[in-house]
SEKOL-709476 format. One line per 3 residues: number of its first residue (from 1); their letters; for each residue x, y, z of C-alpha. Coordinates in steps of 0.02 Angstrom, whole numbers. Layout:
# SEKOL-709476
NUM) a) X,Y,Z  ... $
***
This chain:
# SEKOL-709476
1) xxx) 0,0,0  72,154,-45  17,341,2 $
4) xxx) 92,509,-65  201,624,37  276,782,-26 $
7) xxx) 273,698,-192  349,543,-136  272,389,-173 $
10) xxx) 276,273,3  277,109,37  306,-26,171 $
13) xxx) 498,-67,159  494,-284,137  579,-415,53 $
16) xxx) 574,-513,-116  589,-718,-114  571,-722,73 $
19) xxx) 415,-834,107  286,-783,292  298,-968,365 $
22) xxx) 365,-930,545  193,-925,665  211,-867,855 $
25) xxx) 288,-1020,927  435,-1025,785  479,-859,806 $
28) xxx) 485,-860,994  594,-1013,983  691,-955,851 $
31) xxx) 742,-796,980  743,-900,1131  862,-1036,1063 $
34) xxx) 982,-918,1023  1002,-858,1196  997,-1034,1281 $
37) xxx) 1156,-1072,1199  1322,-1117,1259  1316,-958,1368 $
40) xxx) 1205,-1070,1521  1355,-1217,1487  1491,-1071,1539 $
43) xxx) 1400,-916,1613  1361,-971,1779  1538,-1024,1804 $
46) xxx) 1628,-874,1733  1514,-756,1820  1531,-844,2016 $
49) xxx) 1709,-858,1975  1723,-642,1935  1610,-582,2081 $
52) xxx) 1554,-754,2204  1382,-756,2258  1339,-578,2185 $
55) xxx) 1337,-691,2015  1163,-703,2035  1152,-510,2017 $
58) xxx) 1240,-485,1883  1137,-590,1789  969,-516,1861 $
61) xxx) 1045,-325,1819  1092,-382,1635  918,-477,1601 $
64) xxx) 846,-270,1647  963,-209,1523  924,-323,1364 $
67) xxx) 723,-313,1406  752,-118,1397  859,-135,1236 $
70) xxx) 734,-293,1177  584,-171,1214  690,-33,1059 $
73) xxx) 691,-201,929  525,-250,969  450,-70,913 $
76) xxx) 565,-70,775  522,-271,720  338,-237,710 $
79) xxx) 358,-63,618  444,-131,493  435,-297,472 $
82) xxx) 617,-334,364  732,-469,370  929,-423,454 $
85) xxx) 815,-273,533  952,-237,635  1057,-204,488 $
88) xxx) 930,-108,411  846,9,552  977,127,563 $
91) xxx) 996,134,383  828,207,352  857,325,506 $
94) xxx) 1020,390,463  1069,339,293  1222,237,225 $
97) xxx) 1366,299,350  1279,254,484  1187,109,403 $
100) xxx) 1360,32,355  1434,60,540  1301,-25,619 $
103) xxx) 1242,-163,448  1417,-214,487  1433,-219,680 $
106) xxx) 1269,-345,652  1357,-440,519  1504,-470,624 $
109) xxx) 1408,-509,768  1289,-643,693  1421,-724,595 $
112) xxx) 1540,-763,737  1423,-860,842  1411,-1016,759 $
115) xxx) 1617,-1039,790  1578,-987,981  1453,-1131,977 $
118) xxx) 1556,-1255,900  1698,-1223,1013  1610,-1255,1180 $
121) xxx) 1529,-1403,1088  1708,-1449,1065  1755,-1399,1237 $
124) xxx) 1608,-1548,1305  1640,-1670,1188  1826,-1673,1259 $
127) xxx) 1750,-1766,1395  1713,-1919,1288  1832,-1892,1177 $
130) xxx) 1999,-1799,1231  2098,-1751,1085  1971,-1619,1048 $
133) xxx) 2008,-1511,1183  2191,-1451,1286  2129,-1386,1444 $
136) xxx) 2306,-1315,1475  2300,-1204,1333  2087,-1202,1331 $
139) xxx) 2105,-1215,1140  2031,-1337,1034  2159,-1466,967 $
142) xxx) 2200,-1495,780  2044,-1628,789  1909,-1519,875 $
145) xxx) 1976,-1395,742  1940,-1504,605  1789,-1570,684 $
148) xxx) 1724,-1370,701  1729,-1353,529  1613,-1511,471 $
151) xxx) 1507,-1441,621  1487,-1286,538  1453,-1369,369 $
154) xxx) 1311,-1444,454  1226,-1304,514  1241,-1239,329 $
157) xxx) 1139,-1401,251  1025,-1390,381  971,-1210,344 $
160) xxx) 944,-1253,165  779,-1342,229  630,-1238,179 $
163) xxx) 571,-1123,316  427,-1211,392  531,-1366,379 $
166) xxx) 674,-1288,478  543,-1220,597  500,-1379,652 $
169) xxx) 688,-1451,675  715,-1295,802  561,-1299,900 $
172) xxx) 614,-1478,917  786,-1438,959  723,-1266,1077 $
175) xxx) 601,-1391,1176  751,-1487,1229  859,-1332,1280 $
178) xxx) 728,-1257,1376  693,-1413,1483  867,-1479,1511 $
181) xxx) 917,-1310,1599  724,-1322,1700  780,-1498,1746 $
184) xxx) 952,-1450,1815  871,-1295,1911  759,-1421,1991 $
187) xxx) 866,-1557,2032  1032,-1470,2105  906,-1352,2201 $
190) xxx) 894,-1511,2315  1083,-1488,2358  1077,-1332,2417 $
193) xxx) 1211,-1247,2531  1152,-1050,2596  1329,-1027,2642 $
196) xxx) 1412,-1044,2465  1350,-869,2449  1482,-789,2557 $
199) xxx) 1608,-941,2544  1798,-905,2532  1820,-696,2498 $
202) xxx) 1648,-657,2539  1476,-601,2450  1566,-496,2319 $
205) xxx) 1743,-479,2290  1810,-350,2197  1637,-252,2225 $
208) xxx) 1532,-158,2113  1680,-125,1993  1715,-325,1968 $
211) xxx) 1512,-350,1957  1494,-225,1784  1666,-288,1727 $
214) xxx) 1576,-457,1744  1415,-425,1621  1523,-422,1463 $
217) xxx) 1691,-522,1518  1597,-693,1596  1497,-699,1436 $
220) xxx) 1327,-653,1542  1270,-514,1402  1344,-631,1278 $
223) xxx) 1208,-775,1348  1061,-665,1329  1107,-616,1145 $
226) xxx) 989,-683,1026  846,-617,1066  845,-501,917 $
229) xxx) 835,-665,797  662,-606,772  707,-444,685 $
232) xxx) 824,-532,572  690,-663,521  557,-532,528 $
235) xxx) 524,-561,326  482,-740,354  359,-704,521 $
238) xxx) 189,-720,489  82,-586,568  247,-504,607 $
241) xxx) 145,-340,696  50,-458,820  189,-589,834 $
244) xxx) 357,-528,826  345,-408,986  271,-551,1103 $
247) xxx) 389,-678,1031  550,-545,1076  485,-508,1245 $
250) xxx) 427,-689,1307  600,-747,1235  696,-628,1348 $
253) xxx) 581,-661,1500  608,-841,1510  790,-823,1475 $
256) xxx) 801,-722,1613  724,-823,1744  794,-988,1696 $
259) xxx) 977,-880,1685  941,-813,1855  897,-977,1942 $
262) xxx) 1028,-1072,1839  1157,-959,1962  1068,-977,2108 $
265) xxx) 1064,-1196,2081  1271,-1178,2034  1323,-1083,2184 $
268) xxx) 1194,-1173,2300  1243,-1352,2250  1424,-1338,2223 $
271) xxx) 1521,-1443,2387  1585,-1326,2523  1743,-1418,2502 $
274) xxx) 1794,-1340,2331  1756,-1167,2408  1918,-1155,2535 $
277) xxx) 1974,-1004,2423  1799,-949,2348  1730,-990,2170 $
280) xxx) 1910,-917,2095  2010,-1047,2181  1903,-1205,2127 $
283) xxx) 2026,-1307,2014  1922,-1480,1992  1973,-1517,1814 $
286) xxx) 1785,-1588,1789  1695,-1424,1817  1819,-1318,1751 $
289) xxx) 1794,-1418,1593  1609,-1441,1608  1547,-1328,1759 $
292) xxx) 1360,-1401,1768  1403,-1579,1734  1546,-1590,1828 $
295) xxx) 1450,-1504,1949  1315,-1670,1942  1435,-1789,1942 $
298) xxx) 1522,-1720,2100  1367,-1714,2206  1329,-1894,2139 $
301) xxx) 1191,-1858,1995  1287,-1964,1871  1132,-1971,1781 $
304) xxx) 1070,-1785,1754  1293,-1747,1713  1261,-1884,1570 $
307) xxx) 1103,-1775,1530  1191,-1616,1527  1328,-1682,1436 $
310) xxx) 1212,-1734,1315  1122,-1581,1310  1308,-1494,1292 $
313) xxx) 1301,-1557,1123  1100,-1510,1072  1129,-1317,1152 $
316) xxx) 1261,-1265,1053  1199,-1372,897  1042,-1267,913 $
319) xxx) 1131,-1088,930  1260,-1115,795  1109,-1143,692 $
322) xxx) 978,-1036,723  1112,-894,707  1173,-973,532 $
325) xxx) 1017,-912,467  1011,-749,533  1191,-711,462 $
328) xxx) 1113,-765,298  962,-658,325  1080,-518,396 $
331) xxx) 1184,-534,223  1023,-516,127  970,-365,217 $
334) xxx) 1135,-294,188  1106,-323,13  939,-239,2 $
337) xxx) 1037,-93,90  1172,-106,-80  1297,-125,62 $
340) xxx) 1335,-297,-18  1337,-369,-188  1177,-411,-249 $
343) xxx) 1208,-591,-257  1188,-561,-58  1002,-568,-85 $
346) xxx) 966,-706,-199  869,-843,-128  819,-1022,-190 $
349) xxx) 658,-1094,-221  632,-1140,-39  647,-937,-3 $
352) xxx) 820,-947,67  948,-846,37  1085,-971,-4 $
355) xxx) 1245,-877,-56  1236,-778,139  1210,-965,197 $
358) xxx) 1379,-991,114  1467,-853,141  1415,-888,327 $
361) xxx) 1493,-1032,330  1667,-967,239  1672,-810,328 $
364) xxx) 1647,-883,511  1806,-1014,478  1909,-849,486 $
367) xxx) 1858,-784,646  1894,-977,703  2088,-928,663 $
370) xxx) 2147,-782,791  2007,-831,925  2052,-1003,963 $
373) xxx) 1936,-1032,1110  1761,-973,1190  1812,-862,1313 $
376) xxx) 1934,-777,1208  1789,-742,1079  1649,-716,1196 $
379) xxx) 1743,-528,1249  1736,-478,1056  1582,-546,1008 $
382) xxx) 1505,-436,1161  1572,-283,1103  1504,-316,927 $
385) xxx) 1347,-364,1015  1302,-200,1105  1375,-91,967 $
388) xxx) 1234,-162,865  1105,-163,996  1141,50,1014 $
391) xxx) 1080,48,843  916,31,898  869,147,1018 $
394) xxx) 960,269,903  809,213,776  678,230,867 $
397) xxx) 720,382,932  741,452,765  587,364,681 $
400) xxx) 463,441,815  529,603,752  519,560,565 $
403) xxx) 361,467,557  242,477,709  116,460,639 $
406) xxx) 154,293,576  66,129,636  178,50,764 $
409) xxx) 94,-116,809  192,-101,963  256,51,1034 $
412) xxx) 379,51,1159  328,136,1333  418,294,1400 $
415) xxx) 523,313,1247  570,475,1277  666,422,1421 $
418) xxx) 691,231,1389  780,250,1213  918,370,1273 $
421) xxx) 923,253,1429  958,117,1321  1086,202,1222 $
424) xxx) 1154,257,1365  1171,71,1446  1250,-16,1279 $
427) xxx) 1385,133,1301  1420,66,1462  1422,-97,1410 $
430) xxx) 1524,-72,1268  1665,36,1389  1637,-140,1545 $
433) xxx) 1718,-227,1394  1875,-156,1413  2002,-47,1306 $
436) xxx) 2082,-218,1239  1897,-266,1164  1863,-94,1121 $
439) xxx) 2029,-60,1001  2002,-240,921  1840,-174,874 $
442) xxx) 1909,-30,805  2024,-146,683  1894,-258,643 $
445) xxx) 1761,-91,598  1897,-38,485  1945,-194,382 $
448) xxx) 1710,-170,380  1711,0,278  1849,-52,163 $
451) xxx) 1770,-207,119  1593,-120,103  1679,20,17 $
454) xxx) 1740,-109,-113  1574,-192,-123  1494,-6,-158 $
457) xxx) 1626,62,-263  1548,-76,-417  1371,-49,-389 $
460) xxx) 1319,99,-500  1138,94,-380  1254,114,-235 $
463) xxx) 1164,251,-108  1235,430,-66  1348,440,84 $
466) xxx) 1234,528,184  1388,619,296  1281,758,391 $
469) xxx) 1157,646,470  1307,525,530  1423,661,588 $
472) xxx) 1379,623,773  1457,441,730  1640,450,728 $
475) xxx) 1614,583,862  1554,425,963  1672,293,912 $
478) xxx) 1809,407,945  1736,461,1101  1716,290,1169 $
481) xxx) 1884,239,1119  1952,389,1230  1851,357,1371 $
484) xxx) 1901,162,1384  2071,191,1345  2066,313,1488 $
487) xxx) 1953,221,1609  1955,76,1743  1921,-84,1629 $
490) xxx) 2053,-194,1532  1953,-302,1475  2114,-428,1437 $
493) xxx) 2231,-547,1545  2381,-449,1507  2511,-404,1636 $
496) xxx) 2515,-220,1602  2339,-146,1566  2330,-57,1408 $
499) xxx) 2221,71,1481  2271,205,1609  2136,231,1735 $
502) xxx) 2144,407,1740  1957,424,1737  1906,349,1932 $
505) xxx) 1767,224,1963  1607,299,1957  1675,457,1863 $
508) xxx) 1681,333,1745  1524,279,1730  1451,458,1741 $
511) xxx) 1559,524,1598  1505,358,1480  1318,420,1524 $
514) xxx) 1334,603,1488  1430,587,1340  1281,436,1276 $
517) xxx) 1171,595,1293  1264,708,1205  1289,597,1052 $
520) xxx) 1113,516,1057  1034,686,1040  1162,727,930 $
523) xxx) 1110,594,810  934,632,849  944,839,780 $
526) xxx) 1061,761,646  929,613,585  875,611,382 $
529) xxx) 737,727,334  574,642,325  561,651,167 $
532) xxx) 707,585,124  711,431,275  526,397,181 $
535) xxx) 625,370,12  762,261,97  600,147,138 $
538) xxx) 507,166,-10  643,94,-106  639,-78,-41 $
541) xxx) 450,-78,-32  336,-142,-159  266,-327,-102 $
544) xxx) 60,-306,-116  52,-481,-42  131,-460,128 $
547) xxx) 48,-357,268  35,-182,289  109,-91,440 $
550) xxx) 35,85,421  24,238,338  125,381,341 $
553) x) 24,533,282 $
***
């Protein structure tokens, strides 16, 4: 449906070849295993082992944060129901500078997962079968290598299943995931010790500093990642108004409460024997290797450890490939942007898009080459993570200044406040990572624009740089750089931290949230002209067959 406006012809922005075949259920799942990955195998470990008992607040403070940032992409989803929507949002906001920045901070995010997923899959299976695993170096062998790679392959064929058809195989797959963790919560609950709270160095060691240095570095924000699977599926959701907001926010809330309690069964159960020196001294081989089956097997629940170990294989199986196809989908969105080459976008008969499938698969053996193990990548993959999730509030923001009188399906409460809030937090979360995170980023955002840039340069439909509704954007990468370089966090294991504290603890923090204000109604008084954000949209609209999400007059 198309309206005029200032002479501009409008549409809905949607996709070509993408077929509506995910219903509430699928979608839901298809968030909800991505953030019931590898991240419950790991998490609960990581995070007891950076700040004791206070684990379990950590995770309760980052579920608040991704439900405020999950509350920006559910707006956004519904609005405008596109596939790789978080590669697109910003794009129709801001135009192509800042539509690259953040297309590729997506890309990069999405397309590293599967190789996270593999590796701790690697990282269980060592149990069984040694070879694949060196727990002296924590990096997969030469086999588990190997063995990553056909993993990966098979994530690839799987995905080349028809929609509905690979609907099915995940709800399948996200029934297990979801009830293993239940089970475990249940069971160890039985085993529970009050005093493991406070064991060895007390409630919280290190204090509130270690606790935010804890979201991003013991993978907890990495665990709840996912959520926005939705968004990047959006083109295949049926009813996407109705059912892409509930399935985003019922994804997040039972991640968050099976997370939460997860932390609460580890600490509880674990013997006070292994706590003489706190959670940081506990050097049992079997739960360093496998923290909630080695957990089982210590307290003598052979049978749920042989459960979990099972299930060590299913959750990361399930991940690895629910996040396969929304690099593909991310790829094809990127595409649509003419970020990509158009062969980005070309799907098969079955609706998917089959050369991002591949290039998925070729593009995530690289990142399996410097980042030999999961922790190492979990610290990166984080950074990319909330640089892509600041893209949203950003959007919305700027949309409900553009086009407010368009039909939002679901509109996000208190935006006013909550999107500059939520800016505000992935700035924060971003500068917990640490200056070592933050200047890898930096490299990796570079090698993004020169590859885009060649991509562009040989598309003659390539879009105008749109530079003065970005200019608040290197401002902010720049500024965050700075501000990490100069603040409290590391965020690596290297003797001499490559930052310089200069900027005290809770300065910190302040100066991260006054300068996310600054730059977030920077980007707000710098957004495209309506008219012009309306043509951005109106060029990938067109579809009379797929639903209409309102008119802009």
């Amino acid at each position: 449906m198309a309206t005029e406006t200032s002479g501009v012809a409008v549409s809905r922005p949607t996709d070509v070849g993408l077929k509506r075949e995910l219903g509430l259920i699928g979608a839901t799942w298809a968030s909800e295993t991505s953030i019931i990955g590898s991240g419950w195998l790991f998490g609960a470990l990581f995070a007891a082992q950076a700040v004791g008992g206070a684990a379990v607040l950590a995770w309760a403070i980052a579920g608040v944060i991704v439900i405020i940032l999950a509350l920006c992409h559910a707006e956004l989803g519904a609005m405008y129901p596109v596939s790789g929507g978080t590669a697109r949002f910003p794009h129709f906001a801001f135009g192509s500078v800042a539509g690259i920045s953040f297309g590729f901070f997506s890309y990069v995010q999405a397309v590293t997962i599967a190789p996270i997923e593999c590796f701790a899959f690697m990282q269980y299976a060592s149990h069984f079968w040694p070879s694949l695993y060196n727990p002296v170096t924590k990096n997969v062998t030469t086999t588990g290598f190997v063995l990553t790679i056909v993993l990966m392959a098979v994530f690839v064929a799987v995905n080349f299943l028809a929609m509905r058809l690979f609907a099915r195989v995940n709800n399948v797959i996200t029934w297990w995931k979801v009830a293993v963790p239940v089970l475990a919560i249940i069971v160890l609950l039985f085993k529970f010790h009050p005093g493991n709270f406070t064991a060895g160095v007390g409630f919280m060691p290190g204090g509130i500093k270690a606790l935010f240095g804890a979201l991003p570095a013991a993978g907890i924000i990495f665990a709840y990642s996912g959520f926005e699977q939705c968004d990047q599926l959006a083109g295949e959701i049926k009813n996407p108004g109705r059912n892409l907001p509930r399935a985003i926010i019922i994804s997040i809330l039972i991640g968050t409460v099976i997370y939460v309690l997860l932390q609460v069964a580890f600490i509880g159960a674990m013997p006070p024997s292994e706590l003489g020196k706190g959670f940081a001294g506990i050097t049992n081989t079997s739960i360093l290797s496998g923290p909630f089956a080695g957990l089982a097997g210590l307290v003598g629940l052979g049978w749920l450890a042989l459960i979990l170990r099972i299930d060590a294989f299913v959750s990361p199986s399930g991940t690895g490939l629910i996040y396969t196809t929304g690099t593909s989908r991310i790829g094809y969105g990127l595409a649509r942007n003419r970020y990509y080459p158009q062969i980005f976008s070309k799907v098969d008969r079955n609706g998917i898009p089959w050369v991002g499938l591949i290039f998925a698969f070729l593009i995530g053996l690289l990142f399996l080459l410097p980042f030999p193990s999961w922790h190492s990548l979990v610290g990166l993959i984080t950074g990319a993570s909330v640089l892509m999730y600041a893209g949203a509030p950003l959007s919305v923001g700027a949309f409900r200044g553009q086009v407010p009188d368009a039909s939002r399906p679901y509109r996000m409460p208190a935006a006013a406040v909550l999107a500059p809030a939520a800016f505000a937090v992935a700035d924060l979360l971003i500068y917990w990572s640490g200056f070592e995170v933050v200047w890898k980023l930096g490299i990796v955002l570079i090698i993004g624009y020169v590859i885009m840039g060649i991509s562009m340069a040989f598309d003659p439909q390539r879009p105008p740089l749109d530079w003065k509704s970005a200019v608040w954007l290197p401002a902010w990468l720049i500024g965050m750089g700075i501000i990490s370089w100069q603040g409290q966090y590391s965020g690596g294991a290297v003797a001499a931290p490559v930052n310089t504290g200069h900027i005290g603890f809770w300065w910190d923090i302040l100066v991260v949230i006054a300068f996310s204000v600054a730059i977030y109604f920077w980007a707000m008084a710098t957004k495209l002209p309506r008219d012009e954000m309306l043509l951005l949209v109106n060029k990938q609209g067109g579809e009379p067959e797929l639903p209409d999400t309102g008119v802009h007059h």
